[in-house]
C-alpha positions, 0 to 999 in steps of 0.5 A: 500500500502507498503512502498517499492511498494509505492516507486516504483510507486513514486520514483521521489517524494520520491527522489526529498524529499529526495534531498530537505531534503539533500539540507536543511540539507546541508545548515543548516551544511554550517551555522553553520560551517559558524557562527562558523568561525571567518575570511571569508577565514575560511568561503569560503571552507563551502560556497562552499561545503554546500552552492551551494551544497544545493542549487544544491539539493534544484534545483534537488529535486524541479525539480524532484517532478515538473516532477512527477506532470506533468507525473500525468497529462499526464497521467490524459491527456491520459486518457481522451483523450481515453474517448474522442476518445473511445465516438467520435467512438461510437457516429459515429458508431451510426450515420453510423449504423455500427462499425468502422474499427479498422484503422479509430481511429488508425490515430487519432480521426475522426472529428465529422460532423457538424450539422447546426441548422434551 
């Protein structure tokens, strides 16, 4: 896989790294401007800029590496649910002994008929 295709499919980790790389580079600027200042009212302009702004990229950065995980498993989600509902039709059409209409599993999956053990 290519390095642009592979930013393609994952643009929001590749952002979300590159907002947490920001954010660090960022707050490791805001010290080192912060050490070198002697009075605290030298200090603030570095505080403010560097230092919520990094922050801010850290949060950005975190979250959108969170959303790219959690669209990995939906997605994982989607696909088992399609396994699910694709062996609930064929199990039913065994047990009707003929296939099932194409609207029947549009609605959703048809529950399974309950079978009491003797």
């Amino acid at each position: 896989m290519g390095f642009v295709r592979f930013v393609r499919a994952q643009w929001d980790r590749v952002a979300g790294a590159a907002c947490v790389v920001a954010g660090v580079v960022a707050l490791v600027v805001g010290w080192a401007q912060v050490s070198s200042a002697v009075y605290p009212a030298a200090q603030f302009p570095y505080l403010i800029s560097c230092g919520v702004g990094g922050l801010f990229l850290l949060g950005v950065g975190a979250t959108l590496w969170l959303s790219a995980d959690l669209r990995d498993e939906w997605r994982h989600l989607d696909g088992l649910e399609e396994r699910v509902a694709a062996r609930l039709a064929s199990r039913l059409r065994d047990e009707a002994g003929k296939p099932i209409a194409a609207t029947d599993t549009a609605d959703g999956p048809r529950p399974v008929p309950v079978r009491h053990c003797s």
